[in-house]
N, C-alpha and C positions, 0 to 999 in steps of 0.2 A: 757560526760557531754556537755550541749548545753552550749552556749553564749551568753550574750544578752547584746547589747550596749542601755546604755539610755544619750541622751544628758539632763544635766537640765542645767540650766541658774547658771552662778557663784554665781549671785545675793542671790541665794538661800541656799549659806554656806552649805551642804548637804555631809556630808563622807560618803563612801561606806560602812562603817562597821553598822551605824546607819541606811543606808536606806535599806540594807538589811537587817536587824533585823527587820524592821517595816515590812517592803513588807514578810516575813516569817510568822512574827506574824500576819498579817492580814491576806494571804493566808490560815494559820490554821484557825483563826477563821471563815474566810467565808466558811472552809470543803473545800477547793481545794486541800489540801496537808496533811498530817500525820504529828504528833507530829515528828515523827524519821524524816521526810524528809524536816520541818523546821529546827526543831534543826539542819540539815546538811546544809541548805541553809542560814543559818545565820553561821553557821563556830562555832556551839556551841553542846558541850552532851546535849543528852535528859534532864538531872537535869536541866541544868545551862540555858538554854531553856528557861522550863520549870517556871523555878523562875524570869526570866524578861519577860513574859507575860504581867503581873500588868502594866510595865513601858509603853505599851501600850491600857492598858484600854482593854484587852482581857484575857478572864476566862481560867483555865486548862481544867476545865469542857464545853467540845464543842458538849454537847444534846440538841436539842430545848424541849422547857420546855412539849410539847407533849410525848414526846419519854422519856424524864424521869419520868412523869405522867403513860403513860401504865408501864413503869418497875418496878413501887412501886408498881401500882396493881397486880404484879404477885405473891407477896411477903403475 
């Protein structure tokens, strides 16, 4: 497993368990990582994950609305 130091500024009250949850949940939502490989980079099961998405204003469902368009027309 890599390592990554981030300095922020104390000013910014920020715990490591919260900004990893955000930088996970954003990572999914921009499609850079996999549900499983957030859920492990937040330190969480895929459910539990899974169900604090919302707390960052990010969907379970991560199809752009094209891709879920052609999949109903195949139905």
């Amino acid at each position: 497993m890599k390592h990554l130091t981030i300095n922020i500024p104390d000013n910014l009250n920020l715990n490591e368990r919260e900004t990893k949850r955000f930088l996970a949940a954003k990572m999914y939502e921009s499609g850079k990582i996999s549900l499983g490989q957030a859920a492990d980079l937040a330190g969480l099961s895929k459910v539990a994950f899974a169900e604090i998405l919302a707390d960052y204003d990010v969907s379970l469902i991560n199809y752009p609305p094209s891709d879920i368009i052609k999949d109903a027309a195949q139905f």
